[in-house]
VEXSE-293566 format. One line per field, with one value per residue (C-alpha): residue in one letter; x, y, z. Coordinates in Angstrom, 2 decimals. Layout:
N
resn: [a,...]
X: [X,...]
Y: [Y,...]
Z: [Z,...]
This chain:
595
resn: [x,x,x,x,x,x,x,x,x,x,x,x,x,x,x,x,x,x,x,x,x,x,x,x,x,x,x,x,x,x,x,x,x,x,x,x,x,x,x,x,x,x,x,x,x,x,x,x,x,x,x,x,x,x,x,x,x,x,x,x,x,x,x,x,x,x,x,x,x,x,x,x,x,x,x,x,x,x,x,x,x,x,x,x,x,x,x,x,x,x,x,x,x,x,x,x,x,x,x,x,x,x,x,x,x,x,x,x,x,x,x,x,x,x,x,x,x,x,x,x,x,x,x,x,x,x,x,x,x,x,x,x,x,x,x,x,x,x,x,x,x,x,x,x,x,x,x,x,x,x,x,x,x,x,x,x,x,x,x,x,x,x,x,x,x,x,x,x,x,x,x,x,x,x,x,x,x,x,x,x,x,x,x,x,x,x,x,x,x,x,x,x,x,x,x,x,x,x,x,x,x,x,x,x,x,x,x,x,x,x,x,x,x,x,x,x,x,x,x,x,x,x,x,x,x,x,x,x,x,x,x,x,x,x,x,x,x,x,x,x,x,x,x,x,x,x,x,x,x,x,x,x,x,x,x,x,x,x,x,x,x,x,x,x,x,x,x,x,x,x,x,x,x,x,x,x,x,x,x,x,x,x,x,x,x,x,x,x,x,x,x,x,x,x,x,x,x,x,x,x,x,x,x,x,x,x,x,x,x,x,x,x,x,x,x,x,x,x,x,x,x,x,x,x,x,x,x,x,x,x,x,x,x,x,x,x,x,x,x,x,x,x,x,x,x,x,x,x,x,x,x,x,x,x,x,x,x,x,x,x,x,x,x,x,x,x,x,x,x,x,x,x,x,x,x,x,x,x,x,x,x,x,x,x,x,x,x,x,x,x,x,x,x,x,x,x,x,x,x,x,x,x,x,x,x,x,x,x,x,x,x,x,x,x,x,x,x,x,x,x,x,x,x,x,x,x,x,x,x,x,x,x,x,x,x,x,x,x,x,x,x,x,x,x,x,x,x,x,x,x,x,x,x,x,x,x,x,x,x,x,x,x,x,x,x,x,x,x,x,x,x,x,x,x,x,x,x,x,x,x,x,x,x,x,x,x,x,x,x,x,x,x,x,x,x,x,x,x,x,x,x,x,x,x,x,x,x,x,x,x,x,x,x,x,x,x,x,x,x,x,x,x,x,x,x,x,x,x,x,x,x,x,x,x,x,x,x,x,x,x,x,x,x,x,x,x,x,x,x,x,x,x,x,x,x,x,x,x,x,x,x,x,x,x,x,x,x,x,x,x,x,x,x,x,x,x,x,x,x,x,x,x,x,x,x,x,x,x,x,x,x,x,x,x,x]
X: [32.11,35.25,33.15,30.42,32.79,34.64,31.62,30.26,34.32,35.72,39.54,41.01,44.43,47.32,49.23,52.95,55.79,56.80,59.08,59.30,57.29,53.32,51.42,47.35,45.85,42.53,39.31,38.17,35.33,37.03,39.97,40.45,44.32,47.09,50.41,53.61,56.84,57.95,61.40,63.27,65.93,67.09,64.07,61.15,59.03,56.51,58.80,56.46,52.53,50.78,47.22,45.19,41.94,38.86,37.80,34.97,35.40,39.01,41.63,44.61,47.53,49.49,52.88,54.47,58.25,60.59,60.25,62.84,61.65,59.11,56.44,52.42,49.24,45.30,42.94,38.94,36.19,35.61,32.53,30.77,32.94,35.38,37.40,36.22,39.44,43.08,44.57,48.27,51.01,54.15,57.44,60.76,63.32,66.46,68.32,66.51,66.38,62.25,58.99,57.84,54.67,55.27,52.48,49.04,45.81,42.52,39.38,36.50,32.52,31.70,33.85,36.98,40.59,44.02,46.92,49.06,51.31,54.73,55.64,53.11,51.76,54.86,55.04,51.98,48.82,46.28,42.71,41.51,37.63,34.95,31.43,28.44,31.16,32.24,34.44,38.09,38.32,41.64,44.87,47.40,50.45,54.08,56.80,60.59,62.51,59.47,56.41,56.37,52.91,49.30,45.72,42.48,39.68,36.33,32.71,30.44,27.87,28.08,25.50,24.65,24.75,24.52,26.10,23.80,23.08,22.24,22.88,25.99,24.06,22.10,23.00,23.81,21.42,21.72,19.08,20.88,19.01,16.14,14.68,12.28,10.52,6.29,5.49,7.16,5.44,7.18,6.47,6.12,6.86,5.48,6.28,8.93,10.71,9.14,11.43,11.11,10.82,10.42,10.49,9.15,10.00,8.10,10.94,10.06,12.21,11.84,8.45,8.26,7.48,9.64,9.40,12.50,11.64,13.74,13.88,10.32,6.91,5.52,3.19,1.70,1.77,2.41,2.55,3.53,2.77,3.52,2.32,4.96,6.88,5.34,6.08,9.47,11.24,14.16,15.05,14.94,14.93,14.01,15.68,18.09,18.76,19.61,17.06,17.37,15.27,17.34,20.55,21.54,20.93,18.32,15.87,13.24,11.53,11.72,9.79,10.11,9.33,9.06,10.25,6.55,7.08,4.82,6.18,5.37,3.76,6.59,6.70,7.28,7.87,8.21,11.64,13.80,17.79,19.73,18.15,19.41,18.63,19.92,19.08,21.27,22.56,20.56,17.32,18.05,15.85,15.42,16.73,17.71,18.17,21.22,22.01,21.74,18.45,17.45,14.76,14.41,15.77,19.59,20.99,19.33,21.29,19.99,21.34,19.76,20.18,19.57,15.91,15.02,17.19,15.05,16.94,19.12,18.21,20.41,23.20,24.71,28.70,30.97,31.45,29.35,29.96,27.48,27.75,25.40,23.47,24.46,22.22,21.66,23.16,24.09,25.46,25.74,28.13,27.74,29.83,28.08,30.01,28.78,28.54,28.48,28.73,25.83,26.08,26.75,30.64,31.06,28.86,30.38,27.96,29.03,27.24,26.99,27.20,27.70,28.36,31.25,31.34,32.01,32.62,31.91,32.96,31.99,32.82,35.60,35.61,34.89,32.98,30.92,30.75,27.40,26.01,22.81,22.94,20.62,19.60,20.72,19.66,16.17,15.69,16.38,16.09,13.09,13.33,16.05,14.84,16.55,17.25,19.35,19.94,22.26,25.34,27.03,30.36,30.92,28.35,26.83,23.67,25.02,22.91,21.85,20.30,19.37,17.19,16.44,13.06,13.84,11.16,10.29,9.30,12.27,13.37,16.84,17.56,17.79,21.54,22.53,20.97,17.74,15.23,14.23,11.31,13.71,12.36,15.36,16.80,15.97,13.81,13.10,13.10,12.36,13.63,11.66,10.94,7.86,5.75,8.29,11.42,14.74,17.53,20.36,22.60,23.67,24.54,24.71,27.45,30.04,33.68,34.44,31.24,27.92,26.41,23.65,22.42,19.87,19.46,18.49,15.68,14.63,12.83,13.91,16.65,19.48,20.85,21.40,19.16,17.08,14.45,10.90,7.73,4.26,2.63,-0.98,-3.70,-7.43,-6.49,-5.03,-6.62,-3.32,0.34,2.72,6.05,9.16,11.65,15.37,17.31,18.74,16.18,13.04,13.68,10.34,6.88,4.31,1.09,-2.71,-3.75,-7.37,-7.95,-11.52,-12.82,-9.84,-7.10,-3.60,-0.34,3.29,6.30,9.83,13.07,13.28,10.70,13.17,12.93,9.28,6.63,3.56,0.38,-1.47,-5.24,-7.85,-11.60,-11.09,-12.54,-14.30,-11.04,-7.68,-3.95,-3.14,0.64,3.83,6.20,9.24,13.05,16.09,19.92,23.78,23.90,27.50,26.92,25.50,27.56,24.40,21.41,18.40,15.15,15.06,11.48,8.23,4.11,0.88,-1.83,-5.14,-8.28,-9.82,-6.99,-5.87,-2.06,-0.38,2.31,5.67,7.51,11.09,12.87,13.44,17.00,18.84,16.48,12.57,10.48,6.70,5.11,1.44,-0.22,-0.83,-4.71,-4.89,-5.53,-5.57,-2.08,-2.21,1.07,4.26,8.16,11.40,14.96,15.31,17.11,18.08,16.14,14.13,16.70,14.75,10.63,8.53,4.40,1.84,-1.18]
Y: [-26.94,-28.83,-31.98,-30.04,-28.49,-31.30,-33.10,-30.78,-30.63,-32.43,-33.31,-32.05,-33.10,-32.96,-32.03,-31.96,-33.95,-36.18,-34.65,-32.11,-32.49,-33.23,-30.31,-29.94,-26.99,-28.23,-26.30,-22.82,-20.34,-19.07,-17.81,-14.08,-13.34,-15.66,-14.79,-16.59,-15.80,-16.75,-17.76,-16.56,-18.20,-21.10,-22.41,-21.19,-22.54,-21.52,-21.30,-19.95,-19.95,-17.61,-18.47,-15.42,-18.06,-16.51,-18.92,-17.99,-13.69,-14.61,-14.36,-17.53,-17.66,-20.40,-20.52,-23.15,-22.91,-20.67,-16.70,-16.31,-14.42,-12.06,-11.89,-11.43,-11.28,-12.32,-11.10,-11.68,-9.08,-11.93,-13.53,-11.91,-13.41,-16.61,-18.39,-21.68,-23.14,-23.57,-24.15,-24.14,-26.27,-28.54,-29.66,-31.43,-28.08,-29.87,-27.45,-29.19,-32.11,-32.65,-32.23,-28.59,-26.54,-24.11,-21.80,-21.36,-19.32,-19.08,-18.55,-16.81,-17.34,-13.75,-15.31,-13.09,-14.87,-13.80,-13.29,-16.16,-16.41,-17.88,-18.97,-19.21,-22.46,-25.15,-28.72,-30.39,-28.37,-29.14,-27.48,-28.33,-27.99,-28.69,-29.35,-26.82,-23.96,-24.99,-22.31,-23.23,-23.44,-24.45,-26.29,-29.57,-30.67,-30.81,-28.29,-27.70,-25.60,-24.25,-25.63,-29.58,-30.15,-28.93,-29.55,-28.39,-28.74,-27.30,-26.93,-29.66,-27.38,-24.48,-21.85,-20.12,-23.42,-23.14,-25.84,-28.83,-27.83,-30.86,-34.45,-36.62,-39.64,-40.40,-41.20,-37.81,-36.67,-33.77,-32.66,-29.95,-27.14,-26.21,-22.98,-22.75,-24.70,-24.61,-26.73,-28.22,-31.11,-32.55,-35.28,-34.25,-36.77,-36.71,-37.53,-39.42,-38.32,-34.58,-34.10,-34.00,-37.91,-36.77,-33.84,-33.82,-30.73,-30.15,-28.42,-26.37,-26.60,-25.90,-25.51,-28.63,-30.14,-32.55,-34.05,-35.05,-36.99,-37.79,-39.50,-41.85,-40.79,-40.77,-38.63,-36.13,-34.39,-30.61,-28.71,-25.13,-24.16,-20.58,-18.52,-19.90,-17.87,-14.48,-15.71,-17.98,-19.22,-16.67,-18.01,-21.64,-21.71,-24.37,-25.93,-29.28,-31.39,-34.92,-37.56,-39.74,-42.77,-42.31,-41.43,-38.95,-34.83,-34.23,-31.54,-30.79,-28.05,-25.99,-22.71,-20.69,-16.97,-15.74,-12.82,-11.29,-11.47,-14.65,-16.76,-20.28,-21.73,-23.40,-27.24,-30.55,-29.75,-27.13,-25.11,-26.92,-27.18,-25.38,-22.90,-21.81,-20.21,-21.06,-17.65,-16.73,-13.20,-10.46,-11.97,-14.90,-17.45,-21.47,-23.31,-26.76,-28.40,-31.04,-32.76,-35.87,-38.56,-41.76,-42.81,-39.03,-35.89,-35.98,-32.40,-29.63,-27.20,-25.08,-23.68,-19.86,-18.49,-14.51,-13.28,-13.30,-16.32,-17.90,-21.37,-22.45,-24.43,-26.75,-29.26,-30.12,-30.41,-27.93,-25.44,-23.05,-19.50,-16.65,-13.42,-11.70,-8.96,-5.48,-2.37,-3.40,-5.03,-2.81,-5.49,-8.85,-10.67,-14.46,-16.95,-19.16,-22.56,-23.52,-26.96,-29.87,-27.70,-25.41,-24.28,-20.98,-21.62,-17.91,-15.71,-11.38,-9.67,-5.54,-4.69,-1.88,-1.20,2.51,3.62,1.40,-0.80,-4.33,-7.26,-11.24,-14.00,-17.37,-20.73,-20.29,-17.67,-20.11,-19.22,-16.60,-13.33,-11.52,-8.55,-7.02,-4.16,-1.65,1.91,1.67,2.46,4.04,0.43,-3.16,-6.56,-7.96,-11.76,-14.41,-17.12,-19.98,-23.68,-26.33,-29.47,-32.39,-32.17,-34.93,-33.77,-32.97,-35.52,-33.36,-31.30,-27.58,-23.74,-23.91,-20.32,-17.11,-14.39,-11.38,-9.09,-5.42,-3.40,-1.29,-4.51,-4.90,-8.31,-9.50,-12.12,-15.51,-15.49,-19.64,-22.39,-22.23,-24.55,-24.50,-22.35,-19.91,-21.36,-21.88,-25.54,-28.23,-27.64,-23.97,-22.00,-18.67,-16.75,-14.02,-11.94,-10.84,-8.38,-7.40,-6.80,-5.92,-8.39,-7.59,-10.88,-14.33,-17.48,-21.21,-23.40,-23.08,-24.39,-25.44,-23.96,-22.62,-25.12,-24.09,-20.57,-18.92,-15.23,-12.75,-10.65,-7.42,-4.15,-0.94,1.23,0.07,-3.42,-2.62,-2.79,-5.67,-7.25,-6.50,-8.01,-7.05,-9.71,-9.11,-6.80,-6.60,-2.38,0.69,3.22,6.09,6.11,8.54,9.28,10.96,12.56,14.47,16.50,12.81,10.30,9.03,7.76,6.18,4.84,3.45,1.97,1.56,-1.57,-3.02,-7.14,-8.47,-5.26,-4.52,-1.84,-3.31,-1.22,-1.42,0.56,0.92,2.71,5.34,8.25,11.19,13.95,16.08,13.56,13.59,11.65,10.56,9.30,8.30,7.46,3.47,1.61,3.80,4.92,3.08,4.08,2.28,3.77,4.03,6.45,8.00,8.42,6.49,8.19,6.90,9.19,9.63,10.86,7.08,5.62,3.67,3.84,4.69,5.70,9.87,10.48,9.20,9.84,8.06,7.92,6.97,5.75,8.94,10.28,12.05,12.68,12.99,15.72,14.79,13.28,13.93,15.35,13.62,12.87,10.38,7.65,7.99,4.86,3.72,1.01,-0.17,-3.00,-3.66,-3.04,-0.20,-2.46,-1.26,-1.18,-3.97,-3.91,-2.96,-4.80,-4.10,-3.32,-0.32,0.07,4.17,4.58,3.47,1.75,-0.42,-0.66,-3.06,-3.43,-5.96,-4.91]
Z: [9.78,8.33,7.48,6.00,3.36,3.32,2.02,-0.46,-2.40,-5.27,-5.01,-8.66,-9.83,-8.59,-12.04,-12.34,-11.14,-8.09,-6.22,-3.72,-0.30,-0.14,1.08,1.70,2.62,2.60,2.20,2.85,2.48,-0.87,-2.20,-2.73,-4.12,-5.68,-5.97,-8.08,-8.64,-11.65,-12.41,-15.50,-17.87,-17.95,-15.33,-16.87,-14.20,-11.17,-7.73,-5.69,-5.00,-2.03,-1.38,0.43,1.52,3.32,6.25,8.94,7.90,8.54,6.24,6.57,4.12,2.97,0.79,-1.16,-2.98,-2.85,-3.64,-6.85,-9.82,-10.60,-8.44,-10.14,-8.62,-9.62,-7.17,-7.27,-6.01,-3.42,-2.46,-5.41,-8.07,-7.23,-9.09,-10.93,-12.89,-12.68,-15.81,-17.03,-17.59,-16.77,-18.19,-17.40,-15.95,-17.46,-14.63,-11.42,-13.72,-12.76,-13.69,-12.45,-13.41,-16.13,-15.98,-14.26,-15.68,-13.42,-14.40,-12.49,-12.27,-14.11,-17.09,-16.53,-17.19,-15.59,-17.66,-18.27,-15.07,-16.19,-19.75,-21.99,-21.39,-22.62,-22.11,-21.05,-20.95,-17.92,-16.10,-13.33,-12.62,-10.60,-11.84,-11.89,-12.31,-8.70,-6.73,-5.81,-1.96,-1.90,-3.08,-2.79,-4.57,-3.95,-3.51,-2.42,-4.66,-7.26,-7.46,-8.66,-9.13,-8.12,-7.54,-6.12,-4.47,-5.37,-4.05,-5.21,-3.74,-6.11,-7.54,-4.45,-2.22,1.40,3.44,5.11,8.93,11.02,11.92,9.49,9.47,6.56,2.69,1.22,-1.48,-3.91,-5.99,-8.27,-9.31,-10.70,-11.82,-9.22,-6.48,-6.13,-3.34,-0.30,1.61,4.84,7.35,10.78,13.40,16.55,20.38,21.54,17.82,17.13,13.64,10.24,8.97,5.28,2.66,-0.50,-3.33,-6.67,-8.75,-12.05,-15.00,-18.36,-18.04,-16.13,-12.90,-11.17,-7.97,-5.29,-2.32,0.97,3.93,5.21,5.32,8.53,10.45,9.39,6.34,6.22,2.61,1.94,-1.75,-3.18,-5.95,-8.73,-11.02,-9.44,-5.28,-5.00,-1.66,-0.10,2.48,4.97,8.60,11.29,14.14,14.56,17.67,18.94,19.12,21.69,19.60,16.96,19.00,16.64,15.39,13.29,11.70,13.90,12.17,8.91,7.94,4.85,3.32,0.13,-1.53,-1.03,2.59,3.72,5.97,6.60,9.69,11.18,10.11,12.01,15.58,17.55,16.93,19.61,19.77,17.64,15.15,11.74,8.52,5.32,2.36,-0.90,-0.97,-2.43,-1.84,-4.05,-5.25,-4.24,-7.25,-5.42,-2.03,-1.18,2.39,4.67,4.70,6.12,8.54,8.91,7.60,9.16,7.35,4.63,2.42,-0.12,-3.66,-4.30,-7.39,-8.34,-8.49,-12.39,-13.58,-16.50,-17.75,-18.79,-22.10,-24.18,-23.11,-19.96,-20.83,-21.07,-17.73,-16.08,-16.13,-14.56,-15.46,-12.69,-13.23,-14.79,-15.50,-19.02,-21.86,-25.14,-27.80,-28.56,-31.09,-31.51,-33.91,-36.17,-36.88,-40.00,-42.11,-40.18,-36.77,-37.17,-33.53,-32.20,-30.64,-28.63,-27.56,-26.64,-24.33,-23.86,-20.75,-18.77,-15.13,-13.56,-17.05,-17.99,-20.07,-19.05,-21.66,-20.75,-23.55,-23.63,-25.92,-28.91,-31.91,-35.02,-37.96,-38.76,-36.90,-36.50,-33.88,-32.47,-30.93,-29.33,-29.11,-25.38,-23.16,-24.28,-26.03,-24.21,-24.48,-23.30,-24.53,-25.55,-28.17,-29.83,-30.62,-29.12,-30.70,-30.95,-32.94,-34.49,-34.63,-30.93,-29.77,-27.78,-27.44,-28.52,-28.76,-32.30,-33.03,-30.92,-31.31,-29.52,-29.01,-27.46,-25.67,-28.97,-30.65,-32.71,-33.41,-34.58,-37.17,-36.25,-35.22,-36.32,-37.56,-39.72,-41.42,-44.68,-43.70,-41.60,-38.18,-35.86,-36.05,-33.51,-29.99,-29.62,-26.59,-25.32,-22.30,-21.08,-17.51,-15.98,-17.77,-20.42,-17.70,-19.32,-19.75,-17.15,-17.40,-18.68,-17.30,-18.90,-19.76,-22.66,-23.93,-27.40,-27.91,-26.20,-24.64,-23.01,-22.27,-19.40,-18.55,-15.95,-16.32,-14.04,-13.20,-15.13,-12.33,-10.62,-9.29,-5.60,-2.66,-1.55,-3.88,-2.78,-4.55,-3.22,-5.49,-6.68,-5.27,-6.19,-7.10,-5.53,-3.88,-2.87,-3.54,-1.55,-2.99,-1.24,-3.05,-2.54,-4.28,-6.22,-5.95,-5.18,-1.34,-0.51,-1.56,-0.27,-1.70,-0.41,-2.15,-2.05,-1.61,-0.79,0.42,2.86,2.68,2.99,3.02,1.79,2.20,0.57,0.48,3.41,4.80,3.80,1.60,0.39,0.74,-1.99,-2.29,-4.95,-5.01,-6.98,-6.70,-6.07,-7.65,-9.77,-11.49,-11.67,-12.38,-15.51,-15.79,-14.23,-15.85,-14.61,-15.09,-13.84,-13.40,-12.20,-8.86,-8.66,-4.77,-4.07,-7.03,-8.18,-9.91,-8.55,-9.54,-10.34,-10.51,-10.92,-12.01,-12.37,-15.02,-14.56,-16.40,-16.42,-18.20,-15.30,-14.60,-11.10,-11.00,-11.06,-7.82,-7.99,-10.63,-14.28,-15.24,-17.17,-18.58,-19.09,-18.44,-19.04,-17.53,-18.41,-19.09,-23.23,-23.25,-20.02,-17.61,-14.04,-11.69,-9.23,-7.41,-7.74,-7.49,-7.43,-5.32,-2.29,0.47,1.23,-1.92,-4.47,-6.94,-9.24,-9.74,-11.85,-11.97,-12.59,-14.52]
C-alpha cells in the first residue's frame, strides 16, 4: 500500500529556511484537521504545526515545533472535501535570527479557503500544489523552535482515483480523464500465462472519441461496449496473481457493471489469486484509468467522477476546483475583464443544499460585474453555454462568455465576450444533462481567471441515496408506488422489451402501497408529475409525492402527499414513458424519465 501511494504523489516544496531538523511524514489516505500555534510579537512566525492524517480508517498524528502562541484550527468534512493547496509565507525572524514561515492558508477541493493562520502573509509569498486539484496527503520540512520551512506531498492520482492493484513491474501509464468511457477491449492470454496481455479504452471527450492502449496484444480479443452517455461504467473488478512465465503479479481478469446494473462476462481468465474491485463513491462514473504495463497488464487504477459531470471546456492551466453537487443553484455572478482580456476572471455560484445557502468562488474579481438569477426553486438551470478562446495577454486559452437556459425557457444574456453579430467569441460550447435535468454543480479549473468550466447535471429531488438508471424500455405496462406519512418510500415499474415483462424496484417496501395500470400498449403514460420537500426527520430531500398521466388523458390519483416543490416530467411532443432514473436508498430521493 505504501508504494502504491507513494507512486501516484508529487513531492511539493519545501518553502522556508534551512535550519532546524528534517522531518517526513510521508503519505496518507488524507488529511482531516491542521492545527498552528502562532507566535505573537516580536516573532511573528508559525511555531507549531499538528497534522490529524487519515491512514487505513485510522487516524495517526504528527507534530512539528514547539506549542507557543495562539493555537487555530482548519478542519475539512473529510473524505468528501480535502484539501488541495498550502499557501502562505516566510521571512527572516531577526529574534531567532532565521528564515521561519510566516503564515499558512489551505485551500480545499469544494473551493472553500481557511483564514489566514499567522500574520497576514509578510515576506516571501509561496503555494504549494499538486496538479489535477490533487489532495494533500501529507507534509515535510524542517523544524526546532517554530516551524523553518515546509512542503507537501499530493496525489498525482486525483479526481476520484483509485489506487493501481496488482504487479510493480511495468512502465507506469496514466491516461487522465475523460468524460466518459464507451468501449473496453482486452487481450486474454491463455495457458501457461491466463492474464490480461493488453487493454484497450475508447474515451469520450468533448464530443470526441479517443483511444488509449496498453500493454501487447495477444490472444484473444474480448470487448465490452455500453450504451454511451445513457449506460456508463461504476465500478472494476477482476482478479491479480503471480505468473510463473513472467515471474511476476499480474491482472488475470477484469469485469465491469454499469450504473444500469449489467455486468460484464468476466474477461481474460478465470478470476484466480487475489480479487479486487476498484468503484468511485456514490455510484460514480469512469472518467480515466492509470497503472502498470508491459508484456502484460502489471497494475489498473481507475479515476470516477460524479454521475452527471458534462466537461469541462476551455484551457488546461490554472487549478482544479469541484464544487460537488447541491440541490440546486439560485444565482450566478460572473466578472467580465474587458479590453485586451475579454475573459470572464471569477465566477460566484449561491447554491443551495438543505435550505442553506452555500457560496463557491472561483478566479479573481476584475472588471465588470454582472448576475443571473432564478425564480428558485420552481425555475432551474437546465444548460450552460459559452466560448473559450485564446488570450493574448495571459497566453493562455481562458472562458470567454457564458450563458444560461432555465427550465421555463428563459435565457440569460451572453455574460462576456461577443462578436459583432452578438454570437459568443471564439469556440462555443454547451453543457447540458439528460432530458432537460437541472444543474446541481460546477467543476473546472480557475486562478487569475476562469479557465475552464464543466458542470453537473441531475434528476429533480434530493442528492442522497445511490444512483439507479433503468435505461430504456420498449413501454410500461403498471407502476406501484408506496408512500408514508413523509415520502414516497418505494416504486417499482413493469416495463415491456420485445414482448417480455421485465421488473424494477427502488427505495424500500414500507408505507400504503398503490398501483397504477394502463392498457399496454394500447395506451401509454406520457407524464411524471409530483412534488419534492427538505424532510427535516431524514434531514434530506426526498421525493413527497407522485402521479401519472396517460395518453388517454387519464390521471392516476395521487401517491403520497404534495409538499414543497411541484415537478412535471414529459417528453416535448407526448411521447410515451420508457423508464425511469434517479437516487433511493430508504426512499425515493431523486427521479428522472426518458420519453
Amino acid at each position: 500500500m505504501w508504494k502504491e501511494k507513494e507512486i501516484m504523489s508529487k513531492k511539493v516544496g519545501a518553502m522556508g529556511g534551512n535550519m532546524g531538523d528534517a522531518f517526513d511524514d510521508g503519505v496518507f489516505d488524507g488529511v482531516k484537521k491542521i492545527t498552528v500555534a502562532i507566535e505573537g510579537s516580536p516573532f511573528n512566525c508559525i511555531s507549531y504545526l499538528k497534522i490529524e492524517y487519515e491512514k487505513d480508517g485510522k487516524l495517526d498524528t504528527r507534530e512539528h515545533g514547539t506549542i507557543r502562541g495562539e493555537l487555530k484550527e482548519f478542519s475539512v468534512d473529510y473524505p468528501n472535501e480535502y484539501i488541495t493547496s498550502v499557501g502562505g509565507s516566510y521571512d527572516h525572524v531577526p529574534y531567532y535570527e532565521t528564515v521561519l514561515i510566516k503564515s499558512l492558508i489551505f485551500k480545499t477541493n469544494n473551493g472553500k479557503t481557511s483564514p489566514v493562520l499567522g500574520e497576514k502573509p509578510a515576506g516571501t509569498e509561496f503555494m504549494l500544489e499538486g496538479k489535477n486539484g490533487g489532495k494533500l496527503l501529507g507534509f515535510f520540512g524542517r523544524s526546532g523552535q517554530a516551524l523553518d520551512a515546509i512542503g507537501a506531498y499530493f496525489d498525482t492520482g486525483s479526481l476520484g482515483g483509485v489506487a493501481p492493484l496488482g504487479g510493480k513491474n511495468g512502465a507506469a501509464f496514466d491516461d487522465g480523464v475523460f468524460e466518459g468511457v464507451k468501449k473496453i477491449t482486452v487481450g486474454k492470454e491463455g495457458s501457461p500465462f491466463n492474464c490480461i496481455s493488453y487493454i484497450k479504452i475508447e474515451y469520450e471527450k468533448e464530443g470526441k472519441f479517443e483511444s488509449r492502449e496498453h500493454g501487447t496484444i495477444r490472444g484473444e480479443l474480448q470487448e465490452f461496449l455500453v450504451d454511451y452517455p445513457n449506460e456508463y461504467i461504476t465500478s472494476v473488478g477482476g482478479s491479480y496473481d503471480h505468473v510463473e512465465y513472467y515471474e511476476t503479479v499480474l491482472i488475470k481478469s477484469l469485469v465491469f457493471k454499469t450504473n444500469t446494473g449489467k455486468t460484464s462476462p468476466v474477461l481474460g481468465g478465470t478470476t484466480a489469486g487475489t480479487e479486487f474491485m476498484l468503484e468511485g463513491k456514490n455510484g460514480g462514473k469512469l472518467i480515466g484509468f492509470f497503472g502498470f504495463s508491459g508484456q502484460a497488464l502489471d497494475a489498473i487504477g481507475a479515476y470516477f467522477g460524479l454521475p452527471g459531470g458534462v466537461g469541462p471546456r476551455g484551457g488546461k492551466n490554472g487549478a482544479a476546483f469541484d464544487d460537488g453537487i447541491f440541490i440546486g443553484v439560485k444565482k450566478i455572478t460572473v466578472a467580465i475583464e474587458g479590453s485586451p482580456f475579454n475573459c470572464i476572471s471569477y465566477i460566484k455560484i449561491e447554491y443551495e443544499k438543505d435550505r442553506q445557502l452555500e457560496i463557491r468562488e472561483h478566479g479573481t474579481i476584475r472588471g465588470d460585474l454582472k448576475e443571473f438569477s432564478v425564480d428558485y426553486p420552481n425555475e432551474y438551470i437546465t444548460s450552460v453555454g459559452g466560448s473559450h478562446d485564446h488570450v493574448l495577454y495571459y497566453e493562455t486559452v481562458l472562458v470567454k462568455s457564458l450563458i444560461f437556459k432555465t427550465n421555463t425557457g428563459r435565457t440569460s444574456p451572453v455574460l462576456g465576450g461577443v462578436t459583432v453579430s452578438g454570437k459568443p467569441a471564439g469556440t462555443e460550447f454547451l453543457l447540458e444533462g439528460k432530458r432537460g435535468e437541472k444543474l446541481l454543480g460546477f467543476f473546472g479549473r480557475s486562478g487569475q481567471a476562469l479557465d475552464a468550466i464543466g458542470a453537473y447535471f441531475g434528476p429533480l429531488g434530493g442528492i442522497k441515496g445511490k444512483p439507479f438508471d433503468d435505461g430504456v424500455f420498449d413501454g410500461v405496462k403498471n407502476i406501484t408506488v408506496g408512500a408514508d406519512e413523509f415520502s414516497i418510500t418505494y416504486i417499482k415499474i413493469e416495463y415491456e422489451k420485445d414482448g417480455k415483462v421485465e421488473i424494477r424496484e427502488h427505495g424500500t417496501n414500507r408505507g400504503e402501497l398503490g398501483k397504477f395500470s394502463v392498457d399496454y400498449p394500447k395506451e401509454n403514460i406520457t407524464a411524471i408529475g409530483g412534488s419534492y420537500n427538505h424532510i427535516f426527520n431524514y434531514d434530506t430531500t426526498l421525493i413527497t409525492s407522485l402521479y401519472f398521466t396517460t395518453s388517454k388523458g387519464f390521471t392516476s390519483p395521487l401517491f403520497g402527499k404534495t409538499k414543497g416543490t411541484d415537478f412535471e416530467l414529459k417528453g416535448e411532443n407526448g411521447e410515451k414513458l420508457r423508464g425511469i432514473y434517479g437516487r433511493d436508498g430508504t426512499a425515493i430521493d431523486a427521479i428522472g424519465a426518458y420519453f
